[in-house]
ROTORNU-746496 format. One record per residue (C-alpha): x negated, y negated, z negated; residue in three letters. Coordinates in steps of 0.5 Angstrom, whole numbers, padded with zeros to 4 digits, always signed. Layout:
residues N
XYZAla;...
***
This chain:
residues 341
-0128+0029+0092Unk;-0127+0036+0093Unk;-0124+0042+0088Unk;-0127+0046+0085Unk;-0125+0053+0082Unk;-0130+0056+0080Unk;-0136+0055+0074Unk;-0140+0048+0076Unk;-0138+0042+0076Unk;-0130+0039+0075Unk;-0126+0034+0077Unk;-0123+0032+0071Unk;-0117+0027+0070Unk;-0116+0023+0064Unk;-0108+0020+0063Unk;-0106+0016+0058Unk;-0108+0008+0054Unk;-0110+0005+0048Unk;-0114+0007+0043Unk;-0113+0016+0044Unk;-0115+0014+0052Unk;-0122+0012+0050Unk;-0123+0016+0044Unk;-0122+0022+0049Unk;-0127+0018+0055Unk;-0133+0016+0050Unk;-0133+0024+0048Unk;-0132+0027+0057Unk;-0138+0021+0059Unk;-0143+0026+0056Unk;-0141+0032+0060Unk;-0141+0028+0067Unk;-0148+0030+0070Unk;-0150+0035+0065Unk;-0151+0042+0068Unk;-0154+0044+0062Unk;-0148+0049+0061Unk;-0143+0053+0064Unk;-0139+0048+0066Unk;-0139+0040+0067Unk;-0136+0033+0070Unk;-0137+0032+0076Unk;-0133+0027+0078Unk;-0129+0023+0071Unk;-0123+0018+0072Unk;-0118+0015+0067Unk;-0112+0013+0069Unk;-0109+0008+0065Unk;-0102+0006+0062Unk;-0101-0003+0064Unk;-0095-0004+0061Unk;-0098-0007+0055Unk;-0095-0014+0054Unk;-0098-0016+0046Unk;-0104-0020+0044Unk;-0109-0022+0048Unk;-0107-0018+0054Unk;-0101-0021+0053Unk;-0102-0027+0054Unk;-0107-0027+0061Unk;-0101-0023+0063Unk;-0097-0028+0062Unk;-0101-0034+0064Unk;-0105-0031+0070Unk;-0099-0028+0072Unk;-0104-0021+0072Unk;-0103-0014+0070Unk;-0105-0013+0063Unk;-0114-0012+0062Unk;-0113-0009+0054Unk;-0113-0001+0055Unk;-0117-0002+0061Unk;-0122-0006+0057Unk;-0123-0001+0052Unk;-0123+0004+0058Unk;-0129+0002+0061Unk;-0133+0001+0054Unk;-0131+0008+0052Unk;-0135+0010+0061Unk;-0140+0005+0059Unk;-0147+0008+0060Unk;-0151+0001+0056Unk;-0147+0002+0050Unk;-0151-0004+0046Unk;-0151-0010+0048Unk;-0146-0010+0055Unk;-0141-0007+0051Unk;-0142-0012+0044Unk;-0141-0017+0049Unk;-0134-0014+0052Unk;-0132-0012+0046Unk;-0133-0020+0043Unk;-0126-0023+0041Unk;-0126-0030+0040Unk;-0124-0033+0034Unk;-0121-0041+0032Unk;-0114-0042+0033Unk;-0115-0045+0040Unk;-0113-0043+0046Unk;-0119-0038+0046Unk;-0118-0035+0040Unk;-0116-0028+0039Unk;-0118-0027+0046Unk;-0123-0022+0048Unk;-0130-0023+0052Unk;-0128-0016+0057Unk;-0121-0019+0058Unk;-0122-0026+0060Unk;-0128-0022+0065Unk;-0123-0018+0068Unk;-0119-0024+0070Unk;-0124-0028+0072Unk;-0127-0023+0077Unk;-0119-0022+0079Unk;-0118-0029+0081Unk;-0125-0029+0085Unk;-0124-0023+0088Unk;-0116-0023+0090Unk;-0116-0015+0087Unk;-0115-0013+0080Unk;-0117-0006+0081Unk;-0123-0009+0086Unk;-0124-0013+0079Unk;-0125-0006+0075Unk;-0130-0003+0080Unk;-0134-0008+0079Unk;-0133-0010+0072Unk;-0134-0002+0071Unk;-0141-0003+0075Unk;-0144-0009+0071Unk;-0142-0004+0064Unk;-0145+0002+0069Unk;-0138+0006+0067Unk;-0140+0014+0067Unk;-0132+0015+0072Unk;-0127+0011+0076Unk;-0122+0007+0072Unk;-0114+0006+0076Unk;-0108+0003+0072Unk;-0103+0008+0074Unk;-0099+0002+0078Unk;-0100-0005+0081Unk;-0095-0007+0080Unk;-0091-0012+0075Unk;-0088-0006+0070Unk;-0085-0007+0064Unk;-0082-0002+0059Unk;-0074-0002+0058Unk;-0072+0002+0051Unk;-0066+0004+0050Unk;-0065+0005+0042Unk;-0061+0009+0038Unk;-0056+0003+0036Unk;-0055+0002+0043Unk;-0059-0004+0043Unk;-0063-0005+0049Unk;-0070-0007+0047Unk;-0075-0010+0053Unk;-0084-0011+0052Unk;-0088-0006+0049Unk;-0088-0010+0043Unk;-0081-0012+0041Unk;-0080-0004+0044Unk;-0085-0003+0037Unk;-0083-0007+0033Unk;-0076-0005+0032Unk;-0077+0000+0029Unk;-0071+0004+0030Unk;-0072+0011+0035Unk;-0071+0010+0042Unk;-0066+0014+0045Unk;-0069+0012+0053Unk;-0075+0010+0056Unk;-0076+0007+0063Unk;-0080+0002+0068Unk;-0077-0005+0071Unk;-0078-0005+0076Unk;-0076+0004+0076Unk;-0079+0004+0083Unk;-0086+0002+0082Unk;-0091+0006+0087Unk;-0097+0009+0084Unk;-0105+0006+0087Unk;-0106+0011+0092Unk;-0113+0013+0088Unk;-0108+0016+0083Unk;-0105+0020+0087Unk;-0112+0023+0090Unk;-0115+0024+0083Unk;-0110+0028+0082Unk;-0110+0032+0087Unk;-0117+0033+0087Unk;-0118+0035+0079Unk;-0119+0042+0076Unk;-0117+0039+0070Unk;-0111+0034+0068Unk;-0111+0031+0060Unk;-0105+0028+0058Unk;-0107+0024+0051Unk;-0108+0023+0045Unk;-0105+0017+0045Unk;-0097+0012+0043Unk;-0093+0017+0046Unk;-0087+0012+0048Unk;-0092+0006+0050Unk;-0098+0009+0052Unk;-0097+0017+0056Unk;-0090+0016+0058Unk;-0091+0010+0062Unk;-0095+0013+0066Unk;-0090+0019+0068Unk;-0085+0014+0070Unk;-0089+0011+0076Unk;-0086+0015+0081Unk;-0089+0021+0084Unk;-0094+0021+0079Unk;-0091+0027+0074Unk;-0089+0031+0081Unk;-0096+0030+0083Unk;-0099+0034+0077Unk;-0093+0038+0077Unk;-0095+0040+0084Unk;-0103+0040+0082Unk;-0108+0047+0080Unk;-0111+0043+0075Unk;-0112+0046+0068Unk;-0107+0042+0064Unk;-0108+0040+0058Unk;-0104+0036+0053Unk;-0108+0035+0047Unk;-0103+0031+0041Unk;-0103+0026+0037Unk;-0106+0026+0029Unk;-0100+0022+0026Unk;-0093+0019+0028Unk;-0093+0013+0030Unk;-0088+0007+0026Unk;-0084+0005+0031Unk;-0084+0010+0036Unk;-0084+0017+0032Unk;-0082+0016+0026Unk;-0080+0023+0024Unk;-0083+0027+0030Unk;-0087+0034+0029Unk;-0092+0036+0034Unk;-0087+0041+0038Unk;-0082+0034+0038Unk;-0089+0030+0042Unk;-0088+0036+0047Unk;-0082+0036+0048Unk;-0080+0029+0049Unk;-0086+0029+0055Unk;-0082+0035+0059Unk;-0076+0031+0058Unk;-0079+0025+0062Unk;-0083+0030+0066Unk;-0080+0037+0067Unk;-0085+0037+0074Unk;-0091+0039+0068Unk;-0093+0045+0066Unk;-0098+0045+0060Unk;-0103+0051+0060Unk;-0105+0048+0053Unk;-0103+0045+0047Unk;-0108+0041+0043Unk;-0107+0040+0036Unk;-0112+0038+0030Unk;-0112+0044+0024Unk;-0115+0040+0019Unk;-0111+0036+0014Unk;-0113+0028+0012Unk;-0116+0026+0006Unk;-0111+0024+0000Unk;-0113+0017+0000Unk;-0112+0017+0008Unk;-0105+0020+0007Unk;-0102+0015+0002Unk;-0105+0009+0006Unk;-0102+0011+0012Unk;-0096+0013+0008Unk;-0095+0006+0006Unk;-0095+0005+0013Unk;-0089+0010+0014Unk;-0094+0014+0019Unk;-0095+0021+0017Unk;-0100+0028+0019Unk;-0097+0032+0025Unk;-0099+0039+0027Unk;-0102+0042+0020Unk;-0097+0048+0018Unk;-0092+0046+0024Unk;-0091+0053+0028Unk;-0090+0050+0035Unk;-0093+0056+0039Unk;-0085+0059+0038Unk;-0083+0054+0042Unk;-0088+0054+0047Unk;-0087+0058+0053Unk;-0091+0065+0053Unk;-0095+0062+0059Unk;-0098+0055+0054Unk;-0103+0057+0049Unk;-0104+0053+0043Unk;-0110+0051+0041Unk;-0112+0049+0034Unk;-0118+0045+0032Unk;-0122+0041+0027Unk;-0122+0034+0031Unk;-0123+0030+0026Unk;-0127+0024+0026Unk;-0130+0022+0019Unk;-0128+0016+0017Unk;-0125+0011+0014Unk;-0119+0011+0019Unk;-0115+0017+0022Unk;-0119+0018+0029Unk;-0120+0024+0033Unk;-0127+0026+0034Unk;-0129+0024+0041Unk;-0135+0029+0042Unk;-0131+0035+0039Unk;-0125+0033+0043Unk;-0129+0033+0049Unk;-0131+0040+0047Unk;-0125+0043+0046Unk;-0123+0040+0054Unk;-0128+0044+0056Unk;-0127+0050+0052Unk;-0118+0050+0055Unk;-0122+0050+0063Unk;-0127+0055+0061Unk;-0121+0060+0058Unk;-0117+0059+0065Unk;-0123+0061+0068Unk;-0123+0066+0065Unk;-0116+0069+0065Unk;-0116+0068+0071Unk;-0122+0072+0072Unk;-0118+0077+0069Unk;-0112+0077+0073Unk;-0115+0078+0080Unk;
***
């Protein structure tokens, strides 16, 4: 992969987990290949947290002693150019209270081909060519990571799960082992990108872990690329209970000082009423709307606000809007750097 500096195709790197990652990638999959407008994706990866240990993923994790498929499952069906009946079938869960129950078709694919091929990330390529995966998919690390917290109370929580379900506030996140080395394709795709998006997604068990794998947050830190951090709709229980869209940035330079964002993303459009009060029963509020965080940002971060979101029943970020809004960060850039020379 080669970088790119000026209008055509870009090399677009894509961080973080869980439903945020995926929603971003089935909206960025549209642009790969379309040089219908100025700018479009030449090459697209997903680089994805593996420290999920709940569920489905869990339990394969434990089992098969393999990192978790959960996220990079739902990765691989956000790229999946047959959206029908290739991607129905990775999404199937099994039902009953037996040993396959509850878990996902995708999942018990991508360990299968792991125990065939020796190679969990040989197991992603190819899983990713069977869906025809519109992008390259990398976990973040190979390695057997779990996530430490160290809460308020002072109580050390290990797991994502447990780290959730506690519900008190975390004072400090870390890896187990700390020193896991990132996948070598990684640190390429990074280095090769002209634009990096870190999020939406959990912000302590989905976009930190992966800047904890070492050398990765100095990677971006160092790296060219337009660096976009696009912000989470709603606190999440568990994890940023009371957080304001300012206190999501914060907590990412506290882990990643390396990181300058170019730009800010936050959604401009307040949920519905009904939405409000049944997330509030939840305790999960809206972040970003009427938030004055352009203050706290330095001069050289642009906040940009948009309408992102999704029309339904659940507060989700609309994935082709939000696609736009990544293209339009590269394309002011462009353009102020145009100005500057």
């Amino acid at each position: 992969m080669t970088n790119h500096s000026t209008n055509g195709g870009q090399n677009l790197v894509a961080m973080g987990g869980g439903t945020g990652l995926s929603t971003l990638l089935a909206g960025l999959k549209r642009l790969v290949g379309k040089e219908s407008g100025s700018l479009w994706i030449e090459n697209l990866s997903a680089i994805v947290t593996v420290s999920d240990d709940g569920g489905s993923s869990g339990r394969l994790r434990e089992e098969l002693q393999m990192l978790p498929p959960g996220d990079i499952r739902n990765c691989m069906i956000a790229l999946s150019e047959d959206s029908s009946l290739l991607s129905r079938l990775f999404r199937y869960r099994f039902r009953g209270e037996g040993e396959l129950g509850g878990h996902s078709f995708g999942n018990l694919f991508l360990a299968a081909l792991t125990e065939v091929t020796g190679d969990f990330t040989e197991a992603i390529r190819l899983s990713s060519e069977v869906l025809a995966s519109k992008g390259h998919i990398y976990p973040a690390t190979i390695s057997d990571v779990r996530l430490v917290a160290e809460l308020d109370d002072g109580k050390i929580v290990r797991g994502e799960t447990q780290i959730t379900a506690s519900r008190v506030p975390i004072r400090r996140l870390r890896l187990e082992p700390e020193q896991c080395l990132p996948l070598p394709q990684v640190l390429q795709a990074i280095r090769a990108a002209d634009v990096i998006t870190v999020g939406p997604g959990s912000l302590y068990t989905s976009i930190l872990p992966n800047l904890l794998v070492a050398q990765v947050a100095r990677a971006i830190g160092e790296s060219q690329a337009t660096k976009i951090f696009i912000n989470n709709l709603m606190t999440q229980p568990g994890e940023t209970d009371g957080y304001n869209a300012r206190q999501h940035l914060e907590t990412v330079k506290t882990y990643a000082p390396e990181i300058h964002f170019d730009f800010v993303v936050v959604n401009s459009t307040p949920i519905s009423q009904e939405q409000t009060e049944r997330y509030a029963a939840d305790h999960a509020f809206q972040i970003g709307i009427d938030e004055e965080i352009d203050e706290a940002i330095d001069q050289t971060t642009e906040v940009i606000r948009a309408d992102l979101l999704y029309e339904g029943e659940k507060v989700r970020h609309n994935s082709e809007r939000l696609a736009e809004v990544v293209v339009e960060c590269r394309q002011r850039a462009l353009d102020r750097a145009t100005v500057s020379v």
